[in-house]
N, C-alpha and C positions, 0 to 999 in steps of 0.2 A: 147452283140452285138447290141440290141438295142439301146441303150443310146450313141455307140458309133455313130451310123450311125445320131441319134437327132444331137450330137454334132458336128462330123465333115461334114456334110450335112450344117448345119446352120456356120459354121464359113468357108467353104470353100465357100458357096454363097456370104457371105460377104464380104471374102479377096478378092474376083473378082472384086468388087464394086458394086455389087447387093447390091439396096436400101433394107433395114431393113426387112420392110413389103414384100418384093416378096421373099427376104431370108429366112423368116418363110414361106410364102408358099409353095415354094420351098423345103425345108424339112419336110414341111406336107404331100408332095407330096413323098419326100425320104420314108419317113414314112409307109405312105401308101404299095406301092410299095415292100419296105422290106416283110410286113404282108402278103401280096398277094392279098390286097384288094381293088386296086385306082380305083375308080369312078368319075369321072367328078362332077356326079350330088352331090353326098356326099359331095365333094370340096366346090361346088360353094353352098350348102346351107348351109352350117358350115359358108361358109364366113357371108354371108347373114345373120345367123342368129348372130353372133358373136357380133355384131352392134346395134341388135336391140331389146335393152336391157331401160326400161324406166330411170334406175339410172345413164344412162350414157346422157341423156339428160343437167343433171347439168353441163359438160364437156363444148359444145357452150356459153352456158349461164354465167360460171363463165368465161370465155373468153372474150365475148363481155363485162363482168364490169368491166373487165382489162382493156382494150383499151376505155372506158368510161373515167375512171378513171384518167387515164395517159393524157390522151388530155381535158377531161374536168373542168381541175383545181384540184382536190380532192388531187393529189399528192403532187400538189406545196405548195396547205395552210398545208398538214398535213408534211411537210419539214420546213415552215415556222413557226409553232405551234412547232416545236421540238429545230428550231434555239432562237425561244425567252424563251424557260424555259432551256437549259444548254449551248446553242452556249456561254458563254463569260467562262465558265471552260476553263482550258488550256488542250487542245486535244479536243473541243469541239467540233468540228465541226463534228469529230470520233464517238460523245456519241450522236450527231444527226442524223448521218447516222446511227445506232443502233436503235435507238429510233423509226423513221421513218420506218425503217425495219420492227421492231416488227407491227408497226401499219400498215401498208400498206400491210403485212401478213394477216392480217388480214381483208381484201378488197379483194383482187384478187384471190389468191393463184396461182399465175403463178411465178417462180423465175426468171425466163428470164425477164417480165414484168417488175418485180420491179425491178431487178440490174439493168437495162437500163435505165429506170428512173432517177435513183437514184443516178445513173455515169454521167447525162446526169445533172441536176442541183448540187450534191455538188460534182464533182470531179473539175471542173475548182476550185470551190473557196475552195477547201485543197491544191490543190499544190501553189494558190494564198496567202495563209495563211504559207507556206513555210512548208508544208508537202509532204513526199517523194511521189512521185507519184505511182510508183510498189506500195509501202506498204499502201496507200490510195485506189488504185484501188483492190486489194486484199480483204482492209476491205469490201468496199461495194459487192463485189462478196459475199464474205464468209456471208456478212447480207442478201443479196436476198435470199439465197437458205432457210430459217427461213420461208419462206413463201408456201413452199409446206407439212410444218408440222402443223401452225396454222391454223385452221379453218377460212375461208372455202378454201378446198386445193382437186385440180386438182388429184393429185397423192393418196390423200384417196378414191374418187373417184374411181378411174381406179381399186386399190387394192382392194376395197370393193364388187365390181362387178366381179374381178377374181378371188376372192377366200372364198365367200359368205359370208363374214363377214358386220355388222351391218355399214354403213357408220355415221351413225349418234354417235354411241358408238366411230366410229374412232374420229370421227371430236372432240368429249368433249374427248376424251385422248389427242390430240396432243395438248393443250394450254398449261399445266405447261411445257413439254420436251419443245416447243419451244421456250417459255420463258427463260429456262436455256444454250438454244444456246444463246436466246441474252446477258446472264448475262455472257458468257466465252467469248462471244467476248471482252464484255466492260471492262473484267480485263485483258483480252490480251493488247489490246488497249491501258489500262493505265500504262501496264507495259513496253509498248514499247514507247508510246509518252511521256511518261515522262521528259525522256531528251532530246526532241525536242525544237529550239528555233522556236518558232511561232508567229503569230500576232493574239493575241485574240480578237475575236470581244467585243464590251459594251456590259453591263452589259443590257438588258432590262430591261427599269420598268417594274410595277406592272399593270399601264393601257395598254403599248404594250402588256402584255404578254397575259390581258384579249381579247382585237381584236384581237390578234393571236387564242389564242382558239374559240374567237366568228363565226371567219372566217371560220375554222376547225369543228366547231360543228356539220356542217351536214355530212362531212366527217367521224367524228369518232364516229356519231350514231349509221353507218351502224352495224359494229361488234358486236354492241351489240344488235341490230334486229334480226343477223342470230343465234348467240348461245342462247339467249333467247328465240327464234324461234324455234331451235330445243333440246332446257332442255326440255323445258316446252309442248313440241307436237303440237305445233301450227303448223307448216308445215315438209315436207318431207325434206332433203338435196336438191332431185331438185326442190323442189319449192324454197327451202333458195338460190338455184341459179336466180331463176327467178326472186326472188323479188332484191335479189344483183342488177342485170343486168335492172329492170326497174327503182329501187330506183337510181343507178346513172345517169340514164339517165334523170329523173327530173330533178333532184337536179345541174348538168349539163349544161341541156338546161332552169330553169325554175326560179333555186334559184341563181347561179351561170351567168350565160347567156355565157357562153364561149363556146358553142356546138350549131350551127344552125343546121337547115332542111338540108346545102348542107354539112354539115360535117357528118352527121352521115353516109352517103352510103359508103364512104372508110373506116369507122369504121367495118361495118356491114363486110366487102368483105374481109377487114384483119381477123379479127377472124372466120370467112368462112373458109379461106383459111389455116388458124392452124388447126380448129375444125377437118375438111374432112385430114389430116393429121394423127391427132390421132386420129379419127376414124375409119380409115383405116388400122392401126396398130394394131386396138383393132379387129375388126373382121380377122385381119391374123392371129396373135397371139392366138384367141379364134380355128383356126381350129389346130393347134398345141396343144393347152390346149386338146384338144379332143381326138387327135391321143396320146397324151402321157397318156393319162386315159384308152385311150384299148389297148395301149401295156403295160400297167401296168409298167413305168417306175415311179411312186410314191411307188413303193413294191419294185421294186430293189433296189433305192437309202433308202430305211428303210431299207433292210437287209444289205447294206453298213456301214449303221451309228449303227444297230443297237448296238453296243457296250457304245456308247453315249446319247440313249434313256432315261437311267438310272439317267444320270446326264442332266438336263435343261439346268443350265446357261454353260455349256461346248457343249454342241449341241447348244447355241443360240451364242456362242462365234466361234464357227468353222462357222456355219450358216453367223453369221457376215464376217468374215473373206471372207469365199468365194463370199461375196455379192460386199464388199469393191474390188474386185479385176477384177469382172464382170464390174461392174462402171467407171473402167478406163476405157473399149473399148466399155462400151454402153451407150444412153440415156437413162435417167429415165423411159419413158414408156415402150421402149420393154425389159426392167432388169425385170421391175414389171411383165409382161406379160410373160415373160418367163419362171422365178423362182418361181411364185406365184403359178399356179398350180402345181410344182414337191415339192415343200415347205412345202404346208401348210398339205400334211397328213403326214409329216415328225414332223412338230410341234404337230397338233392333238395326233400323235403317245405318243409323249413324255409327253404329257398333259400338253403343256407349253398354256396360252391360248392367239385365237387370236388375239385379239385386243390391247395387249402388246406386241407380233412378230409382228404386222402390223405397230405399231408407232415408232418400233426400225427399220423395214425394209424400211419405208420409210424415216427417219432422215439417214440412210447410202446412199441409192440411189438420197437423196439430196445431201449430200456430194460428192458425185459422182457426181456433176453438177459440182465442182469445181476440181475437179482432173486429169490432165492431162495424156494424149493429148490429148481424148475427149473434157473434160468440157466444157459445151454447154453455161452455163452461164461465165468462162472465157473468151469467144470468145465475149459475147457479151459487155461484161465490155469493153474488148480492142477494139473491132471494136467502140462504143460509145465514150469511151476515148480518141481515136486516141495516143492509146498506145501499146508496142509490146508485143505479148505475153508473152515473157520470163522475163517480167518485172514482168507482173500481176502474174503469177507463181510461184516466187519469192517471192513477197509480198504479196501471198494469204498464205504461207505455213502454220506462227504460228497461225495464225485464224482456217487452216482445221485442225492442230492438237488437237488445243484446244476444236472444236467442236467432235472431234473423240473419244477425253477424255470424252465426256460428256456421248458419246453415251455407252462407253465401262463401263462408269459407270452406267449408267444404267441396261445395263447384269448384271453388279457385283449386282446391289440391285433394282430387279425390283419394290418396292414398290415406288421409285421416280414416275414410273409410273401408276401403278393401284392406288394408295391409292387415288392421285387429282381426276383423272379417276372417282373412284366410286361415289367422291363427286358429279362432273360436270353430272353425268346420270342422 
């Protein structure tokens, strides 16, 4: 009874068109009520405290390097550092929006961020190059969402704080899985532009290709400040966001010069204005996480599964499943937010460990950024691209299958992920 009343309390606030975050309170409030125990003051300090959590400070901060990042050149040269070492391949300009992906993953960890970007400099010049546009706008969708699994990523983050797991152990797991999304995109890709007739760009020399990396160099230090930053215990996740978030603002305003005094304030008031979003989601969500811990809805759904405890990757393959299906009708944070406390003593149970279900749950609820009708990152591809959605839906398909193969391979042999894992600690 209870689980039913979580459920259809939080999907009937929704179908109304009650915004995410009041619909979780809203059913903390069903919640409550059911038990016979609503309190105002309980509400309102669960919300309050939900929030004010110091790992979720990395949240603003890796936000604000996004929108750094994107406006202060960092994106263009590490596009342009991609175009001069494979742009003149034939499908090139595919294995640059790949390339670029993986590396700009690696900067921001916002997927939104970088597909936008990314649509926004090489979509005009792929259908200019005489590439389908659906199946161009598609790749770069399916290559943003790479970005909320490479370090440093928004969504380990949120995950690591909702379901106590090491954010730091997260962030050194997700670098080989998300490397092997970029490696299924790049044979999708070549499997499909193959027989495309195109206009390849020149060949770049050997001195463009070094100004292009010369140009790039400050940009693609970053990355390797923050994971050496955190192998090595030099700083916290939120501080590897702080330093993200002041390192490009030098380098921006200082080495760069493309960001003055009067441009940072709409920088600041955009990522403000995301930040107080998801953090608002994260303290609804946390008074939910709460009421579903005292009604003991993590012991119902283990004596649901319990028949599948016995088996891991057949409880990580349902677990997927049901995540993959969640993902159509939600965004990435509140899926995380919601599943993550009734989840993970489902996984504890079964003794699968966390930090291999944290890097396979968040590579699904990325993929979920591109799956329709939701997909938050399709919408922004199309609205940047001034393309229709059922174009990009269309031409995202073989990209989210290929990535779903990866993921699913994964279940089948979880040492793709612990083994890098153990090394990166």
């Amino acid at each position: 009874m209870t689980i039913a009343i979580f459920v259809f309390s939080l999907i009937g606030a929704m179908a109304i068109g009650i915004p995410i975050a009041f619909s979780l309170l809203i059913c903390g409030v069903a919640l409550m009520w059911h038990m016979n125990m609503f309190d105002a003051q309980i509400l309102a300090q669960n919300l309050l405290e939900g929030s004010n959590s110091f790992p979720l400070l990395a949240v603003p901060f890796f936000m604000l390097a996004g929108e750094i990042m994107n406006a202060g050149g960092l994106s263009r040269r590490i596009v342009n550092f991609a175009m001069a070492c494979v742009g003149h391949i034939k499908g090139g300009l595919g294995y640059v929006t790949i390339m670029a992906a993986v590396i700009m993953a690696a900067l921001s960890g916002s997927a939104v961020a970088d597909a936008a970007a990314l649509a926004s400099l090489l979509l005009p010049m792929m259908v200019a190059a005489g590439h389908d546009k659906g199946r161009s706008a598609g790749l770069i969708a399916s290559a943003g969402i790479i970005a909320p699994v490479i370090p440093p990523s928004i969504g380990f983050v949120i995950f690591g704080v909702a379901g106590n797991v090491s954010i730091s152990k997260l962030f050194m797991a997700g670098i080989v899985p998300g490397i092997l999304l970029g490696a299924s995109l790049w044979m999708t890709w070549w499997w499909l532009a193959r027989r495309e007739v195109v206009q390849v760009p020149p060949r770049k020399s050997m001195a463009e290709i070094m100004v292009a990396m010369r140009e790039a160099t400050w940009a693609l230090v970053l990355p390797l400040i923050v994971v050496f930053g955190l192998k090595f215990g030099v700083f916290t996740p939120t501080e590897a966001a702080v330093v993200a978030a002041v390192y490009a603002l030098l380098i921006s305003t200082f080495i760069y010069r493309e960001l003055s005094l009067k441009d940072l304030f709409p920088l600041f008031v955009a990522s403000a204005k995301t930040s107080a979003i998801v953090m608002f989601l994260v303290a609804a969500a946390m008074v939910s996480a709460w009421l579903i811990t005292v009604a003991n809805l993590p012991g119902e759904l283990i004596a649901l599964l319990q028949p599948l405890l016995d088996s891991p990757r057949l409880l990580m393959l349902t677990i997927m499943v049901i995540t993959m299906v969640v993902g159509t009708a939600l965004d990435m944070t509140p899926t995380i937010l919601l599943l993550t406390p009734v989840l993970m003593p489902v996984v504890k149970a079964a003794g699968i460990d966390p930090v291999y279900f944290g890097v396979l749950f968040i590579i699904n609820n990325a993929i979920g950024l591109i799956t329709p009708p939701v997909g938050t990152v399709l919408n922004a591809v199309a609205g940047v691209g001034k393309i229709s959605m059922d174009e990009v839906t269309k031409g995202v398909i073989p990209f989210m299958i290929a990535q779903f193969t990866i993921m699913f391979a994964m279940v089948a042999f979880p040492a793709l992920v612990m083994v890098p894992a153990r090394w990166f600690y």
